[in-house]
C-alpha positions, -999 to 999 in steps of 0.1 A, spaced: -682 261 -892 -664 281 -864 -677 281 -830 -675 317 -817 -664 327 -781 -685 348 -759 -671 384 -759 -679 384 -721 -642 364 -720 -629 390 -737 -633 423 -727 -600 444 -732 -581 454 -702 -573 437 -666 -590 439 -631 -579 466 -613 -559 466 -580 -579 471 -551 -573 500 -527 -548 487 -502 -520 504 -483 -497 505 -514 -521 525 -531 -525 546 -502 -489 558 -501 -489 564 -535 -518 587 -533 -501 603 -509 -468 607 -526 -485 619 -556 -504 645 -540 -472 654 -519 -453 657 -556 -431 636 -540 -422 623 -575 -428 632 -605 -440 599 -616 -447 566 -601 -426 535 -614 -426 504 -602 -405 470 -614 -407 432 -614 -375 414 -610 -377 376 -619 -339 353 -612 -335 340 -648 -325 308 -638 -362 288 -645 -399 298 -661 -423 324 -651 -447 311 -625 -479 311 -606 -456 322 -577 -450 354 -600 -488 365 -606 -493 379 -575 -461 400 -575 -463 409 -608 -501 421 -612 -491 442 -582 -464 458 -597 -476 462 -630 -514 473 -628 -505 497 -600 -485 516 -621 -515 517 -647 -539 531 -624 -518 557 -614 -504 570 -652 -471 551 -642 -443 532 -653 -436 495 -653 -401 480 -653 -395 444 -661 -359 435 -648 -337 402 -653 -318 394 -625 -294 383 -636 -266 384 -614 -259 346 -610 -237 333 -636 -244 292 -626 -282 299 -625 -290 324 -655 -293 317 -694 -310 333 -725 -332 310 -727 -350 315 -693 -348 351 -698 -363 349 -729 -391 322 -719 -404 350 -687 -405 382 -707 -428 358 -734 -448 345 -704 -452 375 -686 -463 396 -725 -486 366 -724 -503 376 -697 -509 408 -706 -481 432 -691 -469 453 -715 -434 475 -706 -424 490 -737 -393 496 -744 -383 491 -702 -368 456 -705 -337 458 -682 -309 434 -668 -293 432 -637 -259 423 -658 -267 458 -675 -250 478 -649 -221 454 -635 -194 486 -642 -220 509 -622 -223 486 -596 -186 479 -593 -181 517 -596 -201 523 -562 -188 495 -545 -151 514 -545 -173 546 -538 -180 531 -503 -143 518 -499 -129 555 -504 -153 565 -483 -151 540 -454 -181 522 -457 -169 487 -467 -145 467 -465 -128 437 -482 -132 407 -451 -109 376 -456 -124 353 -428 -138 323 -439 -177 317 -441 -181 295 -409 -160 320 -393 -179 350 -405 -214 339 -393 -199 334 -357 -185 368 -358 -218 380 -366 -232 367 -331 -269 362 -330 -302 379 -317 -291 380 -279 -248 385 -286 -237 416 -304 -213 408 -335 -175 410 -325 -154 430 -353 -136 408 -380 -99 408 -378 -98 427 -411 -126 452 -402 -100 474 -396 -79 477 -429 -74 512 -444 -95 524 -473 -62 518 -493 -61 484 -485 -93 476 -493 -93 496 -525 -67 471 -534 -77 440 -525 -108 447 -542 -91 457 -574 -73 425 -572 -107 408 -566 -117 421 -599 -84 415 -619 -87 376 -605 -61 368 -583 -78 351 -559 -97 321 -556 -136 315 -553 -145 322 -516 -112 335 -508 -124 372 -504 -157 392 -499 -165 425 -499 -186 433 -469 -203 469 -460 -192 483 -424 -227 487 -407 -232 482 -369 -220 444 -356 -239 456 -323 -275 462 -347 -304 446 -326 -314 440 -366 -288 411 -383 -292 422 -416 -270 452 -407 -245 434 -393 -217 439 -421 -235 422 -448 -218 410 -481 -220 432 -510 -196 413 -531 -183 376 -538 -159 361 -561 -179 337 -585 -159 320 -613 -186 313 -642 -196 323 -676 -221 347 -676 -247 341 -707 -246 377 -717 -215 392 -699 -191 360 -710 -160 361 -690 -157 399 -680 -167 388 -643 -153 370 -619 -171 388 -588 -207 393 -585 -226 418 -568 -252 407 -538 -288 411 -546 -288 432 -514 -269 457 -528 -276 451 -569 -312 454 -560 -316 486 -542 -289 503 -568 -308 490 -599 -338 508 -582 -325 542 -577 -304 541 -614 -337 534 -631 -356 559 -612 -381 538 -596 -402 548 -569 -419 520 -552 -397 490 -550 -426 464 -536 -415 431 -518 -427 402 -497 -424 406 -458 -391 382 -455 -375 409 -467 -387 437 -442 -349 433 -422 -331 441 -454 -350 471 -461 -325 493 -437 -300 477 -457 -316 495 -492 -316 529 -468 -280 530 -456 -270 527 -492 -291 553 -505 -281 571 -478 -244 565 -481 -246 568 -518 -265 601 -518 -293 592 -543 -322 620 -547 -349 613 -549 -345 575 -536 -362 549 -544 -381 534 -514 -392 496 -505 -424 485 -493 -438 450 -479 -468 433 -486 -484 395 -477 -473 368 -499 -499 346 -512 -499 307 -512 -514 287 -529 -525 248 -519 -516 216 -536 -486 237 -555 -448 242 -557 -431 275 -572 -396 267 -557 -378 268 -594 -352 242 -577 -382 219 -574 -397 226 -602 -362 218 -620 -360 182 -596 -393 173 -612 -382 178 -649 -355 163 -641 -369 131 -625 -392 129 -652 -421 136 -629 -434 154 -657 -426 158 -691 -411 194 -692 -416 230 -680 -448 227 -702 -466 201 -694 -499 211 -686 -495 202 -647 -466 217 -636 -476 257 -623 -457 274 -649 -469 293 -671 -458 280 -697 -475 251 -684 -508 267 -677 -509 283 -709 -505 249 -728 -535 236 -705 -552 263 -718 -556 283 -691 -561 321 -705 -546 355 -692 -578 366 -684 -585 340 -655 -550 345 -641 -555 380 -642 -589 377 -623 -569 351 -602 -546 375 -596 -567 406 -583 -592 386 -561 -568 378 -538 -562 411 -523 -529 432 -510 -521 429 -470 -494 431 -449 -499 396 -437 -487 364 -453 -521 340 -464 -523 306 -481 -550 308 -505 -578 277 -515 -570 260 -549 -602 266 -554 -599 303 -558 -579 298 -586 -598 269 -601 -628 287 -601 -613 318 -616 -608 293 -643 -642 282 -647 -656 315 -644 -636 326 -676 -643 294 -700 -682 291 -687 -689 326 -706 -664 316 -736 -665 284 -742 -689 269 -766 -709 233 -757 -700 207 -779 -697 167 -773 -671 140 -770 -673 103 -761 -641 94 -737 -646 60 -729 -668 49 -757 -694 20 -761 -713 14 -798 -753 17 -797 -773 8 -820 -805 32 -834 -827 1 -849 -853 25 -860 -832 51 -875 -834 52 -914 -818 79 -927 -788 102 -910 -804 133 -897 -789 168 -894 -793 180 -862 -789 219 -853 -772 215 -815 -769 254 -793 -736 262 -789 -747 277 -752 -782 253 -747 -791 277 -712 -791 308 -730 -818 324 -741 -815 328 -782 -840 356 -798 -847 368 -831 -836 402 -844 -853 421 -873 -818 421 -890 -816 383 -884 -788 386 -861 -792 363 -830 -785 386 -797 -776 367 -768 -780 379 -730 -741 386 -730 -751 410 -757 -731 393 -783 -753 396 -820 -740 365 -841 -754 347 -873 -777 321 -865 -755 298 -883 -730 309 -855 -751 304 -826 -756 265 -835 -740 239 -851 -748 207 -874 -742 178 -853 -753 146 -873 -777 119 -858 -769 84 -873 -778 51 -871 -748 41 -854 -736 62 -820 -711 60 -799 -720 68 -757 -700 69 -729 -695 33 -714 -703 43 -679 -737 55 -691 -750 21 -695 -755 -4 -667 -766 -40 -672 -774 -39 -633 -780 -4 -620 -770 7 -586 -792 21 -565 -806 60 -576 -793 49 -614 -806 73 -638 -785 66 -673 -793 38 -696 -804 3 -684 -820 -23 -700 -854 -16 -709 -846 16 -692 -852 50 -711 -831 80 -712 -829 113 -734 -798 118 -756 -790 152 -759 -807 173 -786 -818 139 -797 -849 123 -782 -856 97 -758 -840 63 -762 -848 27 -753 -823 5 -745 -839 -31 -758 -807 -56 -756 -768 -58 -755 -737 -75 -763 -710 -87 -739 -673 -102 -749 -657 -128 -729 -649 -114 -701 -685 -100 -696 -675 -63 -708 -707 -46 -727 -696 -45 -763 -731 -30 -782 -763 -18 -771 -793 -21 -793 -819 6 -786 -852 22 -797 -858 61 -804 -885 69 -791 -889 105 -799 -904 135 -771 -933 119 -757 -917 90 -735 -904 96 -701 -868 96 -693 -852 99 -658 -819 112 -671 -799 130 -704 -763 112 -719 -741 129 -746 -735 109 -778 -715 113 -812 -720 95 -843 -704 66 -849 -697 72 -889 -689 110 -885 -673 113 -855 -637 122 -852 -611 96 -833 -591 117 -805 -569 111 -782 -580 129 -746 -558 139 -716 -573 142 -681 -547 165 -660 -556 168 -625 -536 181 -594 -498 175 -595 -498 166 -555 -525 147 -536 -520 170 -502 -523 205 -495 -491 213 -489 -465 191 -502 -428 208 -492 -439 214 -450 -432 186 -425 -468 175 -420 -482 181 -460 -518 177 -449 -514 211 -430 -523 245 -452 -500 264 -427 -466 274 -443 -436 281 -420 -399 288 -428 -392 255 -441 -424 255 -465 -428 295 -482 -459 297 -497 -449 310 -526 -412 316 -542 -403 353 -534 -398 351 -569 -393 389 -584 -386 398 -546 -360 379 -535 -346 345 -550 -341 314 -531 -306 301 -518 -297 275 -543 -266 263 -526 -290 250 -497 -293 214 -496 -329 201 -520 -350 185 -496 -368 160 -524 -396 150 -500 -420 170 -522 -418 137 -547 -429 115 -523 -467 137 -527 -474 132 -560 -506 122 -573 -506 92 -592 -538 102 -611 -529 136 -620 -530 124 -659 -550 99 -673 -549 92 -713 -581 79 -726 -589 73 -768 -626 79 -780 -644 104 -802 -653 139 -804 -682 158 -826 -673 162 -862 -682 202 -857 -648 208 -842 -630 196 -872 -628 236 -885 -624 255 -858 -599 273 -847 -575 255 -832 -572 278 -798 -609 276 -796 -619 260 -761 -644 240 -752 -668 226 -725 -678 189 -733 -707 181 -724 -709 166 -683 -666 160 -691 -652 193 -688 -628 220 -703 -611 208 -730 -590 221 -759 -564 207 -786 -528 203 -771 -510 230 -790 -480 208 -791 -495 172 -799 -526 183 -819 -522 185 -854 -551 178 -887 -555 138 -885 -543 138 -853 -565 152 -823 -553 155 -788 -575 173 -766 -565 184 -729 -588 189 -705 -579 222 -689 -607 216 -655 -635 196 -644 -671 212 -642 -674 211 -607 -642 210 -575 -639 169 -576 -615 172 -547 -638 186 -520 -650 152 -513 -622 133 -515 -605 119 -479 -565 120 -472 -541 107 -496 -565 117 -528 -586 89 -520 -623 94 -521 -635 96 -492 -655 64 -473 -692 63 -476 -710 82 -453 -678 104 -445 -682 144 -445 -658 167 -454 -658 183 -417 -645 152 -411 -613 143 -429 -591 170 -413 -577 197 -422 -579 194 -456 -571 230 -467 -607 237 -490 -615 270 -482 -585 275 -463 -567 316 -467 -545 310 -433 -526 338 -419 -489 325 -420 -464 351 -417 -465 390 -411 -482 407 -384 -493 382 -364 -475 349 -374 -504 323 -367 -484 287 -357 -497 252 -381 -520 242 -344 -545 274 -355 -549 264 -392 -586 274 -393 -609 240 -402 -621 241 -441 -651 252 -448 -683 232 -439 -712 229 -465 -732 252 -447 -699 280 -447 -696 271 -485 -731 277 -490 -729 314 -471 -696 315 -493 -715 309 -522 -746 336 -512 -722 362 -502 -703 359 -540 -734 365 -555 -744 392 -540 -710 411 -553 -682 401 -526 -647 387 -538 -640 351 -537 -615 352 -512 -633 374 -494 -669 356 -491 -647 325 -479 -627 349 -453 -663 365 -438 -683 329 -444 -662 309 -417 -655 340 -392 -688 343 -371 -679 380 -365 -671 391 -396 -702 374 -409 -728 386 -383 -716 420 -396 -715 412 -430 -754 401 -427 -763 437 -420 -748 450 -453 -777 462 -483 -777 444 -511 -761 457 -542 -737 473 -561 -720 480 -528 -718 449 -512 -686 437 -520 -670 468 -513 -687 464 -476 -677 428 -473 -638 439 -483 -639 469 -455 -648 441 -429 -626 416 -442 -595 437 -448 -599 468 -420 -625 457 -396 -615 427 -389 -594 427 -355 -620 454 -342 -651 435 -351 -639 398 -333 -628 418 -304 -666 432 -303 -651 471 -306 -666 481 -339 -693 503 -333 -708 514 -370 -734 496 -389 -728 478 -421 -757 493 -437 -743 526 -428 -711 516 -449 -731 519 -481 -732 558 -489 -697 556 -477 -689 531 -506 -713 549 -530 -696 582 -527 -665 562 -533 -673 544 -563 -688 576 -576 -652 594 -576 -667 620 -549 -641 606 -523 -607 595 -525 -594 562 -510 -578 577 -485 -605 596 -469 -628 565 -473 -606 545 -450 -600 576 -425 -638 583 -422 -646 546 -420 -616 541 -391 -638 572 -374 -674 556 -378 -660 518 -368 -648 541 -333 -670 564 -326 -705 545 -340 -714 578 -362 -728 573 -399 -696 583 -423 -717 603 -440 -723 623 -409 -685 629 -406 -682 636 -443 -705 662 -441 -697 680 -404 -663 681 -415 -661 687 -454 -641 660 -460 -656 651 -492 -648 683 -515 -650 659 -544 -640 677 -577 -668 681 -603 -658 674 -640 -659 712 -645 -633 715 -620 -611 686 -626 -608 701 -666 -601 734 -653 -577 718 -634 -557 696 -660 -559 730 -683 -536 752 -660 -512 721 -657 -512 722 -692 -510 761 -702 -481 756 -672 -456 735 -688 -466 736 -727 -426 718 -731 -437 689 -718 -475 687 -736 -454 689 -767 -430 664 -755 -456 638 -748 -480 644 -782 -442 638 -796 -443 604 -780 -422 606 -746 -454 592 -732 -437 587 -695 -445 626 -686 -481 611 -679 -469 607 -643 -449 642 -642 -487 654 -649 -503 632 -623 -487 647 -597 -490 687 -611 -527 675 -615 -524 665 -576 -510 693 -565 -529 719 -580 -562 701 -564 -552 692 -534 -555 661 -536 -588 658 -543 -587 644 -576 -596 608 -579 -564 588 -599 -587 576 -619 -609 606 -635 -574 624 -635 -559 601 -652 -590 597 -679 -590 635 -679 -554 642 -685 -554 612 -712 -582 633 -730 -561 665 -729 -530 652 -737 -542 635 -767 -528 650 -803 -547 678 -817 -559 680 -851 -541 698 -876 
């Protein structure tokens, strides 16, 4: 029989961005017409697996330019002949379809455009702009000077175009040894910023290139591939992570020099961190390597390849992924966030089924025959009957009855966990004792009468009673028959490192500094390989991160589908190793606990002593999103304390109401932002409130300047949901209202600031963009589909604006699709 999964795990399409200063640009561009579509990329280094460190990144890139009827680019770069290969290349475009983005037929390569690249480095040469430099490196970062001492000119700065023309030339043809020559661009030695300081644009690099061969024997920068690949495939919003804010004059001067129109320009946001994880690929490499783990798969490493064979689904990285929000400050985010997201998704699809991990035989005396039982799949929801016999569950999912339960079969002989029988019970006990009672699920209520011990005084066989409904039991156990069961092997993965931070010089810190990123610019920038490895990491790994136990599991799974995940009962997540499973041989991995078995644990792993809070072990990092970069760089002494189990439980009251993860943790342990917070009305816009205070009202509300009411913020976030305001006047009015202390709705209306479009208007609208370029409507019914965004911004311009990206982009979808004929 199969179990079915909840549909409410499966809904089609991903969360959606939320409105950040990214998106307000792009509004802004669009209604401007500054392009005539937007298109963004994601640029992952070939040289290792797709990784948690590219979620972030990637979601950003990708599902903005869904919302606004863009493009999405997925680029290899590739520019590294030591570090990239097929194989990696390969592995990230199948991780990254996995999780759901879908680029058509824009697949690019850095290594794609070596002859273009090469083409516009003698481009700047003829025109003065670079130069071939022969210094060695030492020598060339002492030229450079340093924050307080202006560069001082290279001997060679000063060779004719000729002479550089040539020497490059010869660079290419090979007559020179590795190291021996670079080409640098001819900037401004005296520029307060060091990036601009003559940077390298070329350097020779002997290797075979996995898809270029031997053709190559210099290698362009990524400072100066990067920004070129941009502007050659025509994208508009090159997004990055602050580090590289300084090199973003370095992307203008060469669009500048190189007279691209319209450029391409580049735009930093926060990086996101993530606790008791690597992303470094180097690292990542060292630990397959080591034999730390057993491959760029295995279930604990943060790949995702890894996740997915855990069984971690696209669906909870994807709600990972948008709940942690777009800023232009770096944050390290609570493991918890993303184990939750987890939890969240297999809660609602997973179906309840038992497994004995550590297994003990009891004994049914009074059981005659074998009994078919008929077990819930989900026991807490509330099954009804249909007049078509369907069962309709509260998700709204209508299955066959036969689907809603399975058989599970009640014999004579059982199998329970061992640790659910004590011959002398601890204090507060409330499992199996002797002469104790206790209710086996879907069963009845048991009595345990005598046992069996070996040798060594281990329990070998309980011999107990069934009592049936009416006894009293003080606790429930799971159980699987001991004749029908099915023999499995079971693999309990837990955290790869026992300390929050495992690369920084104190690894119980959550705060990330230059020696510790908190995630791999991966997609952004790449790290610098030839830097020495700084293995410390190793010394953090958690010795329990997987434990292999051998018991039994229900004979209902025997049928099911083999991607089919499951909660076992008071165990976990679980589902069959998709490499080590096979019929007659069952390996189940458990993908996550029920509950965060980490938040009580003291330093080292270790749980913690008796009697111990969690306040008071340190700075353990639960709960912890640290500012660590950007803005305001925040130093590892102002790493904010974890959360308390009062601030979880305001965490926890805040989520429910509608806020964001993050978000509820953010407000929970700031007494400003929550004292605000506190005011806001219930409802569907509550968490729309609680992201205004968290992510714009922040600064203004702990320096007590804020002046509006967070139950005034509700029409405001009504009229936004409703499409009647676009994000960018929402954020203007509510900038106005935290000021001046006026209801928004007030300043909406003095000033006519909504002038929402109606449907009416917004058709009318889309029609003359339409009637206006009838080319181009028969272009895209032919299937050049990427004229959605030369229709976006029409549509913009022709309403001023006013149309929401959304309902435009629903509207023009609606127009645009083929006609009958």
């Amino acid at each position: 029989m199969t179990a079915p999964e909840s549909p409410a795990a499966s809904s089609p399409g991903a969360p959606r961005v939320a409105p950040n200063f990214i998106t307000e640009i792009i509004e802004r561009d669009l209604k401007a017409g500054k392009y005539p579509q937007v298109v963004t990329r994601f640029p992952p280094e070939p040289s290792g697996y797709a990784h948690l460190g590219h979620i972030f990144a990637s979601f950003l890139d990708f599902q903005t330019a869904v919302q606004y009827g863009g493009r999405y680019h997925l680029r290899m770069d590739d520019t590294n002949p030591e570090l990239a290969t097929q194989e990696y290349a390969d592995a990230i475009a199948e991780d990254l379809q996995w999780l759901g983005w879908d680029w058509g037929e824009h697949l690019y390569y850095a290594s794609d455009y070596f002859e273009r690249y090469y083409a516009y480095a003698e481009q700047l040469v003829l025109q003065g702009d670079a130069y071939v430099d022969s210094v060695s490196g030492a020598e060339m970062a002492r030229l450079r000077g340093d924050p307080h001492t202006p560069g001082t000119p290279s001997p060679y700065r000063s060779r004719t175009p000729e002479e550089n023309l040539d020497l490059l030339r010869r660079m290419r043809a090979g007559e020179f040894a590795d190291g021996e020559h670079v080409l640098r661009a001819k900037i401004d030695l005296g520029s307060p910023n060091m990036k601009l300081r003559d940077p390298v644009l070329y350097r020779i690099l002997r290797g075979h290139h996995y898809r270029a061969g031997d053709a190559w024997c210099i290698y362009p920068m990524y400072d100066f591939q990067h920004p070129l690949q941009d502007a050659i495939e025509g994208v508009t919003h090159s997004m990055c992570s602050l580090e590289f804010v300084d090199n973003r004059a370095i992307y203008d001067w060469l669009m500048e020099r190189l007279g691209f129109e319209p450029r391409p320009h580049q735009y930093e946001f926060g990086r996101r961190g993530l606790e008791y994880t690597i992303t470094s690929k180097r690292k990542l490499r060292k630990l397959v390597e080591e034999g730390a783990v057993s491959g760029w798969d295995d279930p604990r490493m943060p790949t995702l390849r890894g996740q997915r064979r855990l069984g971690v689904t696209p669906e909870a990285i994807r709600a990972f992924a948008a709940q942690i929000g777009v800023s232009r400050t770096n944050r390290t985010v609570d493991i918890s966030v993303y184990e939750n997201a987890v939890r969240d998704d297999l809660n609602h699809r997973a179906p309840r089924v038992m497994a004995v991990l550590n297994p003990v035989r009891l004994t049914l005396s009074n059981l005659g025959t074998t009994q078919i039982l008929q077990l819930p799949y989900w026991p807490f929801d509330v099954v009804r009957d249909s007049p078509d016999g369907l069962v309709a569950r509260p998700t709204g999912e209508r299955v066959a009855p036969e689907q809603a339960t399975r058989p599970v079969p009640l014999t004579r002989e059982l199998y329970i966990e061992r640790d659910d029988f004590h011959p002398e019970p601890p204090k507060g006990y409330k499992r199996l004792t002797p002469g104790g009672t206790v209710r086996l699920r879907g069963a009845g209520i048991i009595r345990a009468d005598r046992f069996e011990v070996d040798e060594e005084g281990q329990v070998t066989h309980i011999h107990a009673t069934l009592l049936g409904e009416d006894a009293k039991a003080g606790g429930v156990i799971h159980w699987v028959s001991a004749e029908r069961a099915l023999p499995a092997e079971f693999r309990l993965y837990d955290r790869l490192f026992r300390v929050p931070n495992p690369e920084a010089a104190n690894p119980k810190d959550t705060a990330a500094g230059p020696e510790n990123p908190p995630f791999d610019p991966e997609g952004i920038g790449h790290e610098d390989e030839s830097a020495p490895l700084d293995a410390k990491f190793l010394r953090y790994l958690n010795p329990e991160s997987l434990r292999v136990t051998r018991g039994f599991v229900e004979p209902s799974v025997e049928h099911d589908p083999a991607d089919t995940r499951y909660q076992f009962e008071r165990q976990g997540y679980f589902w069959r190793d998709p490499v080590d499973s096979r019929p007659g041989t069952l390996v189940f991995g458990r993908i996550i606990t029920l509950k965060d078995t980490w938040a009580g644990k003291a330093e080292g792993g270790k749980p913690a002593a008796e009697g111990q809070s969690k306040n008071a072990q340190g700075s353990r990092g639960q709960g912890v999103e640290k500012q660590v970069g950007g803005e305001k760089p925040a130093s590892p002494a102002a790493a904010p304390a974890p959360l308390t189990p009062e601030q979880e439980a305001e965490a926890a009251r805040l989520t429910g109401l509608g806020a964001a993860e993050a978000e509820a943790r953010t407000a929970a342990r700031d007494e400003a932002l929550l004292a605000f917070v506190q005011g806001a009305v219930p409802g569907a816009t509550f968490g729309q409130v609680v992201s205004w205070a968290v992510n714009d009202l922040a600064p203004g509300l702990r320096a007590g300047t804020v002046q509006v009411q967070a139950a005034d913020l509700a029409p405001l976030a009504e009229r936004l949901a409703a499409g009647e305001l676009t994000t960018r006047v929402a954020r203007e009015v509510l900038a106005r209202a935290a000021a001046s202390g006026e209801a928004p709705l007030g300043i909406i209306e003095r000033e006519n600031l909504g002038g929402a479009l109606s449907a009416e208007a917004l058709a009318a609208a889309v029609a003359e963009v339409l009637a206006a370029h009838p080319d181009k409507v028969a272009a895209y019914r032919a299937g050049k589909t990427a004229l959605m965004g030369f229709f976006t911004g029409q549509a913009m311009r022709v309403t001023g604006g006013k149309a929401q990206p959304q309902a435009l982009a629903q509207a023009l979808q609606r127009a645009l699709a083929p006609q009958d004929a």
